[in-house]
N, C-alpha and C positions, 0 to 999 in steps of 0.2 A: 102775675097775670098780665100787666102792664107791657113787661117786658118781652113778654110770649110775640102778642101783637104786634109791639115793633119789629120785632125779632122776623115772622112773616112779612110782613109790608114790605122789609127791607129785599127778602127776599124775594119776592112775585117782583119789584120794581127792579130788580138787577138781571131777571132773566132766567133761563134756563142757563144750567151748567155747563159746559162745552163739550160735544163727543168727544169720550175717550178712544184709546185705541181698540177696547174688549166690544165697546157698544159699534167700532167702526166697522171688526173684524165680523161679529155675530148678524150684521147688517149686510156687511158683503154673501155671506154665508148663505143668509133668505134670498139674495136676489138670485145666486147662483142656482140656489135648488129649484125658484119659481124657473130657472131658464129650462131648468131639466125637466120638468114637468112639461110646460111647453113645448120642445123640442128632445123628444126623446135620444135622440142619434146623438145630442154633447152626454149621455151620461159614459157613455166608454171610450169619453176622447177628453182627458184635463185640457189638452194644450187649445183646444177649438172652447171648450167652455170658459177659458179665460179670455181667450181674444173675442168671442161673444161677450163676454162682462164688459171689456173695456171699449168696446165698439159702442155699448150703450153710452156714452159719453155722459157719464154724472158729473153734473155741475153743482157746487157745490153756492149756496146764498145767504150767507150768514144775515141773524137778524131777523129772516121773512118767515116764522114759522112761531107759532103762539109760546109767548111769554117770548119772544127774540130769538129761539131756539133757528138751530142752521135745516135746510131744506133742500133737499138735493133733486135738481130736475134733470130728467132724463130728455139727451137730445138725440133725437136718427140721426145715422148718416145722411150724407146727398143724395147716393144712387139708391135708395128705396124702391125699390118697385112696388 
């Protein structure tokens, strides 16, 4: 029982785990579809839905998200209108 509770402590003190690549991929996955929801016209164009992905410029901030987990902020471009 002792052990249980360090066994916790040790872990909530160390953080979250680090995104993997499956939690990276299934992540990208949700933003692309919210894009397509938004913006019907990327769903019969890959090549414009990816350059919308990456125009979203995710930043990535390790540390800033509960338990130290990483948190990814989304920056616009300049020319926004």
């Amino acid at each position: 029982m002792t052990r249980a509770i360090f066994d916790y402590l040790r872990s909530r003190m160390q953080g979250a785990a680090p995104v993997g690549p499956m939690e990276r991929n299934m992540a990208k996955r949700y933003v692309k579809e919210r894009l397509k929801k938004l913006y019907p016209a990327l769903r019969l164009d890959p090549a414009a839905l990816e350059r919308a992905y990456q125009e979203l410029g995710l930043e990535p901030h390790s540390g800033c998200g509960e338990g130290g987990a990483t948190v990814y902020e989304i920056v616009l471009p300049e020319n926004v209108d």
